[in-house]
C-alpha positions as CSV (number, residue, x, y, z in Angstrom):
1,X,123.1,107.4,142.2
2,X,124.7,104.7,139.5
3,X,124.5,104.6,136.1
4,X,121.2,102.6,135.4
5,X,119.7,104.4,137.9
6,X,120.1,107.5,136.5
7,X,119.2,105.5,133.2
8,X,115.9,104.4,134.6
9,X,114.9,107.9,135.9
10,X,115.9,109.9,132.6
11,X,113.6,107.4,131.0
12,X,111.0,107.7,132.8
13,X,110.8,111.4,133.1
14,X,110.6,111.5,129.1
15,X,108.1,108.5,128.9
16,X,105.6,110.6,131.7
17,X,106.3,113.6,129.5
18,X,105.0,112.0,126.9
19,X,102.0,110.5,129.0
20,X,100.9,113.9,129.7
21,X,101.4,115.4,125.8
22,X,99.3,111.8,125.4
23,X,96.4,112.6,127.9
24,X,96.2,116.7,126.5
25,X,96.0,115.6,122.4
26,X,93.5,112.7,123.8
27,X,91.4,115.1,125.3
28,X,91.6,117.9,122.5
29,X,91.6,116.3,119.5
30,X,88.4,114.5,119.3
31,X,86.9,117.8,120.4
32,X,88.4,119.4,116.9
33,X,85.7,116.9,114.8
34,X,83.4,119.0,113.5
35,X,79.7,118.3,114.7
36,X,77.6,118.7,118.0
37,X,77.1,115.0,119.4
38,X,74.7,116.3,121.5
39,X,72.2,117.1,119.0
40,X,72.2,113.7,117.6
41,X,71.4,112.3,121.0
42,X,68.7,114.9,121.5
43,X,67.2,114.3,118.3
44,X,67.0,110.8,119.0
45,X,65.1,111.4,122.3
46,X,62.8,113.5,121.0
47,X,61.2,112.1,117.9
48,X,58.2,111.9,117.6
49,X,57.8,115.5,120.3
50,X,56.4,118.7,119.0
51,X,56.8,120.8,121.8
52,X,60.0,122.8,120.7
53,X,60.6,124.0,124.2
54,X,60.3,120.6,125.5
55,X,63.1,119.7,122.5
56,X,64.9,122.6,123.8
57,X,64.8,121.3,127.4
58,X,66.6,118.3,126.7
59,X,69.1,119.7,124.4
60,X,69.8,121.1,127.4
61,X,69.7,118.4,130.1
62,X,72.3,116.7,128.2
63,X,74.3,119.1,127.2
64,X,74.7,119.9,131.0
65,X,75.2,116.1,131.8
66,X,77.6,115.9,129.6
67,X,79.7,119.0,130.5
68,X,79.5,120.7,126.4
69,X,78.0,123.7,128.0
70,X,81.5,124.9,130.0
71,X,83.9,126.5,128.0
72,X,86.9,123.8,126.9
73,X,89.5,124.8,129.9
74,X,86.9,123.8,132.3
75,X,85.6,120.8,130.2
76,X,89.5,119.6,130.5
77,X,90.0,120.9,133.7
78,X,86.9,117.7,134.3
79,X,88.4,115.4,132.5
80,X,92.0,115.6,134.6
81,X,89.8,115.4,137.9
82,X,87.2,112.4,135.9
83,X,91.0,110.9,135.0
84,X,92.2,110.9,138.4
85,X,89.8,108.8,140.0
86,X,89.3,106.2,137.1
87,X,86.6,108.3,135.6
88,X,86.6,108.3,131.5
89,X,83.2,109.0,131.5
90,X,79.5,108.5,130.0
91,X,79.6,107.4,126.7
92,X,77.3,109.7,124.4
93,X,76.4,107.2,122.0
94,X,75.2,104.2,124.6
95,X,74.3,106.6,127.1
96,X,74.5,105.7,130.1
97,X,76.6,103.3,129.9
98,X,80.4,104.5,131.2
99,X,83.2,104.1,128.8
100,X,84.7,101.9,131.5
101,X,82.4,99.0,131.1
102,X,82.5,99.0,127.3
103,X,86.7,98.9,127.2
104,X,86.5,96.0,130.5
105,X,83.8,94.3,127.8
106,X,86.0,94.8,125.1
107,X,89.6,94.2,125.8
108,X,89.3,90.5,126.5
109,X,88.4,90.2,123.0
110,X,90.9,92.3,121.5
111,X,93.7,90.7,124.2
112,X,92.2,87.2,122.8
113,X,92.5,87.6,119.4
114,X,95.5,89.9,119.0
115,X,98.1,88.3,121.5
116,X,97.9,84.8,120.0
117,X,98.1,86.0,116.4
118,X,101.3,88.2,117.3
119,X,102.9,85.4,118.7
120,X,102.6,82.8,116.1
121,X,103.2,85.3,113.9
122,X,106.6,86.0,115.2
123,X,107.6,83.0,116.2
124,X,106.9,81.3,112.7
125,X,108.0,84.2,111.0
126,X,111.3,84.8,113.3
127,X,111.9,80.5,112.8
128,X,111.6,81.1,109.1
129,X,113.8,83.8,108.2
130,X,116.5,82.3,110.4
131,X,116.4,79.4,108.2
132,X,116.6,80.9,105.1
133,X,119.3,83.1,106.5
134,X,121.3,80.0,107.6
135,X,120.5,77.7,105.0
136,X,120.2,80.3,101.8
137,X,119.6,78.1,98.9
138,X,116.1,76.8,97.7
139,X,114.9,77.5,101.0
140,X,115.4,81.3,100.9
141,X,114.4,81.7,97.3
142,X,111.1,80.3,98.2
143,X,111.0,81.9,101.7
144,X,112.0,85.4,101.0
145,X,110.0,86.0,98.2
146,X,106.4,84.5,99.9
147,X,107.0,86.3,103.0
148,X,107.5,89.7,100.9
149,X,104.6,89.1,99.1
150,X,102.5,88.6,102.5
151,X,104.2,91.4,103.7
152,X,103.1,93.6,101.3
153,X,99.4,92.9,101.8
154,X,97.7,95.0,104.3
155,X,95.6,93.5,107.3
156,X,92.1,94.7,106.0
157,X,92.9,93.8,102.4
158,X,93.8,90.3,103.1
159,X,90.7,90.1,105.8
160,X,88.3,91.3,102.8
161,X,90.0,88.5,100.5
162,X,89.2,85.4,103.9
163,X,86.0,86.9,104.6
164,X,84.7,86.6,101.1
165,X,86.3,83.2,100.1
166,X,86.0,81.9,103.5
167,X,83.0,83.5,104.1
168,X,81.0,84.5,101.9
169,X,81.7,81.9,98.8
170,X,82.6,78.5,100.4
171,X,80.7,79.6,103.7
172,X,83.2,77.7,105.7
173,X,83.0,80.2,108.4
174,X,80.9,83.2,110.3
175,X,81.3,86.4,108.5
176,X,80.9,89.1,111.7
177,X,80.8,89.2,115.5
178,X,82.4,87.2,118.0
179,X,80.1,84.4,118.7
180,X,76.6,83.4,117.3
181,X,73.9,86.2,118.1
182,X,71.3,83.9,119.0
183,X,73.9,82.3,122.1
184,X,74.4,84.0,125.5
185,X,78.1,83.7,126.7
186,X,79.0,80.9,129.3
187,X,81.5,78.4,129.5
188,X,79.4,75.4,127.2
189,X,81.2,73.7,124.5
190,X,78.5,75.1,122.1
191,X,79.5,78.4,122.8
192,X,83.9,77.8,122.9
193,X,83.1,76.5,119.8
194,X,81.0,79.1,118.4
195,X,84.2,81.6,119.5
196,X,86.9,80.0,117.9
197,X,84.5,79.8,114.7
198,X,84.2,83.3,114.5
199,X,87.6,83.7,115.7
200,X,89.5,82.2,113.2
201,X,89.6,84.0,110.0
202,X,90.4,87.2,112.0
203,X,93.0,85.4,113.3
204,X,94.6,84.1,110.2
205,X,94.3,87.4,108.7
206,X,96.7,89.2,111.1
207,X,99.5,86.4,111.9
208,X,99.9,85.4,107.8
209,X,101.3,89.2,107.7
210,X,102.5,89.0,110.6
211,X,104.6,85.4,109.5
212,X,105.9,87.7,106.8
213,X,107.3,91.1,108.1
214,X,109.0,89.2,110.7
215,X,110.7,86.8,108.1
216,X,112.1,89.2,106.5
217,X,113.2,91.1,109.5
218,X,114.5,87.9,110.8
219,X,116.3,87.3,107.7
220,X,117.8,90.4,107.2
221,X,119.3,90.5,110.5
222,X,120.4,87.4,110.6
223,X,122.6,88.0,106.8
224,X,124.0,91.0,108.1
225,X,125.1,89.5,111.7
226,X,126.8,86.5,109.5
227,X,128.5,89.0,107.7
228,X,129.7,90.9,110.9
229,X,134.1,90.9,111.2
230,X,133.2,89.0,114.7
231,X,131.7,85.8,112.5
232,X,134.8,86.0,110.7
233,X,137.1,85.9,113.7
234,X,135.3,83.3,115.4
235,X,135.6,80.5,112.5
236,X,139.4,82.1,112.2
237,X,139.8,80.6,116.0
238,X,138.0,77.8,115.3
239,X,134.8,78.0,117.2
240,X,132.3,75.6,115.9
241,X,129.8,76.6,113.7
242,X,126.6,75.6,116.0
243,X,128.1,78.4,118.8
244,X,128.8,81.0,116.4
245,X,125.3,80.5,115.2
246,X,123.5,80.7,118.5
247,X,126.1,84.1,119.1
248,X,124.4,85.3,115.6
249,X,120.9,84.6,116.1
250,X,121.0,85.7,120.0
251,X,121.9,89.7,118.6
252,X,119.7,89.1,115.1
253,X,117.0,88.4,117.6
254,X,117.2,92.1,119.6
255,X,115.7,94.2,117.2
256,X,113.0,91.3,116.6
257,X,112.0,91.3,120.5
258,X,111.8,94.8,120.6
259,X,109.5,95.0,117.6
260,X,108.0,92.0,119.8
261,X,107.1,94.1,122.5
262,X,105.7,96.9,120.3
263,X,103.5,94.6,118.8
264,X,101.9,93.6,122.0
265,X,101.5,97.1,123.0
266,X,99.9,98.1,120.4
267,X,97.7,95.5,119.8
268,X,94.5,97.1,121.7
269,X,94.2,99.3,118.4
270,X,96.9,97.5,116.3
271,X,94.5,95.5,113.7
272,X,91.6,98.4,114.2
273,X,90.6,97.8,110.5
274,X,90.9,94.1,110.6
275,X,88.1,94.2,113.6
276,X,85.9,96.5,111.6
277,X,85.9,93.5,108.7
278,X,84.8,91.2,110.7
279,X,82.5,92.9,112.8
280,X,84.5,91.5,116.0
281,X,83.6,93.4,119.5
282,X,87.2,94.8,120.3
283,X,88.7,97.7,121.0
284,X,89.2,98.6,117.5
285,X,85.2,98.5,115.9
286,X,84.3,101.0,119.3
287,X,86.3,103.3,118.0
288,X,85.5,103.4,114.9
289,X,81.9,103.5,116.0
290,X,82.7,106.0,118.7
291,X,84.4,108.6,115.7
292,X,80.8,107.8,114.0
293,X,79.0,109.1,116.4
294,X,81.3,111.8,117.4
295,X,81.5,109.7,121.3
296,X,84.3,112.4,122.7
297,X,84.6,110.1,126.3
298,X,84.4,106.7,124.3
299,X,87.1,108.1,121.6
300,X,89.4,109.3,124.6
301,X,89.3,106.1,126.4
302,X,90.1,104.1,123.6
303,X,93.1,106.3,122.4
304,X,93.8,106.7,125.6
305,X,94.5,103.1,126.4
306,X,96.2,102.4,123.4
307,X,98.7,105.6,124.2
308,X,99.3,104.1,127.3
309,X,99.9,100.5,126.2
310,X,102.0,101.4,123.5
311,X,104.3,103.7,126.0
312,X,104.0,101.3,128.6
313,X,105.8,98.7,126.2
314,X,108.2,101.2,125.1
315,X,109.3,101.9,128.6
316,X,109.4,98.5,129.5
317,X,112.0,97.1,126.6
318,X,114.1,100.5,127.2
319,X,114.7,99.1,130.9
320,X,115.1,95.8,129.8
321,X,117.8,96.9,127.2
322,X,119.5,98.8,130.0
323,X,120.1,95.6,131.4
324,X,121.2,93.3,128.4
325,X,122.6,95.5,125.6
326,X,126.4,96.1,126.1
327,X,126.0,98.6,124.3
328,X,123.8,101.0,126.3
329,X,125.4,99.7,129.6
330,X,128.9,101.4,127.9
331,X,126.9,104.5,127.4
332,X,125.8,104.6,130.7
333,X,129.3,104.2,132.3
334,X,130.7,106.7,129.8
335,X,127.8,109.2,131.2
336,X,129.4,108.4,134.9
């Protein structure tokens, strides 16, 4: 067995580890909420009944469908088997619809909004700082200090301050959901149109902080690679300035496509506040619904999908530095 080999299997045994810690917290933890789910549903069913053994009877009924009644080993013992086969379950709050259907419904709109924001956002941002970095002068006294002041404005807060300029006062565009209520989705103009309407201040929300965390990332980097003794010997030897610059951009850049890659994995509940603002049908406002409504199945797939992404994008840029950082490929011959 060589080196990245026994790289690759290390990794993975920690990463499924993890997946399994993951799976045990997702299955416990929303089971700690205080509050019988159940009883809401029941209630619900019932009003207007005055029968209280009929009440009783569905108390009941559900609380069998929906496993409560078995003591919690069991109940995860079900969810492992449920797990297995693709099974996350019935959702308590939109019963019966299964938890599957709602994340298939709402990923694409999550995916859709989130991946194009993250990269602009990183590409603008990266672009800038190196600029500023390079250049230094006018251009990174006016960069650096926008981009930290972006920076330090949270998602939601600068989605509140769109939605109710945007929105709300000049009523330039929708304030919630993803397309207008009164359309049904197909592929007309009418309705594209209607999408990127409501898409669009969400979107602006997350890349303008997205533009300015990775400027100054970017920018950081790139200062401190300039600064490196290997800079120094290069212009000593007299490299030209354009191939030391690509040398000092390429390793500025690592750190930037790893944080990259953790931004795409965790964008299924990355911007879970941002979606609340707007209303929009991702992943993010069915969480926050499902913890309203104390949904156990529809709070475990959620987190359970965005555990898995976010490990899943982990694992992926630990194999691909195993390949293209000199580093770690030293560390794995030293290991040999």
């Amino acid at each position: 067995m060589n080196a990245y080999t026994k790289y690759f299997v290390r990794k993975f045994a920690w990463y499924f580890l993890t997946l399994l810690v993951a799976i045990g917290l997702n299955f416990l933890l929303p089971r700690l909420i205080q509050g019988n789910p159940v009883s809401v549903i029941a209630s619900q069913m019932t009003q207007g009944m005055t029968d209280s053994d009929t009440i009783k009877r569905v108390y009941e009924t559900f609380m069998k469908e929906f496993g409560i009644d078995k003591p919690l080993g069991v109940q995860f013992l079900i969810y492992l088997k449920n797990l297995a086969t693709g099974n996350l379950g019935t959702s308590f709050g939109l019963y019966p619809k299964k938890v599957t259907d709602i994340l298939a419904s709402a990923v694409p709109w999550t995916v859709a909004l989130q991946l194009p924001a993250i990269l602009v956002g990183w590409i603008v941002g990266n672009v800038l700082g190196a600029v500023a970095a390079y250049r230094k002068g006018v251009l990174d006294k006016v960069i650096f200090p926008v981009a930290l002041f972006i920076n330090s404005i949270p998602f939601f807060t600068l989605a509140i301050i769109m939605l109710f300029v945007f929105g709300l006062t000049l009523h330039w565009f929708p304030i919630s959901g993803g397309y207008d209520y009164q359309m049904m989705p197909n592929l007309s103009w009418d309705f594209i149109a209607s999408v990127i309407r409501h898409h669009t201040l969400p979107f602006l929300s997350i890349v303008l902080v997205t533009i300015g965390g990775q400027a100054i990332g970017m920018r950081e980097m790139s200062i401190y690679e300039l600064n490196a003794d290997y800079v120094l010997y290069s212009k000593l030897l007299g490299i030209r300035d354009s191939r030391v610059a690509r040398y000092v951009f390429k390793n500025a850049m690592l750190p930037q496509i790893t944080g990259l890659a953790l931004s795409i994995g965790t964008m299924v509940g990355g911007s879970l506040i941002c979606e609340i603002v707007f209303s929009y049908p991702g992943i993010g406002t069915w969480l926050f619904t499902a913890i309203r409504q104390l949904d156990y199945p529809l709070i475990s797939g959620c987190t359970l999908l965005i555990a898995i992404t976010v490990l899943l994008a982990n694992f992926i840029i630990e194999i691909v530095y195993g390949f293209v950082d000199p580093r770690i490929k030293a560390a794995q011959m030293e290991e040999q």
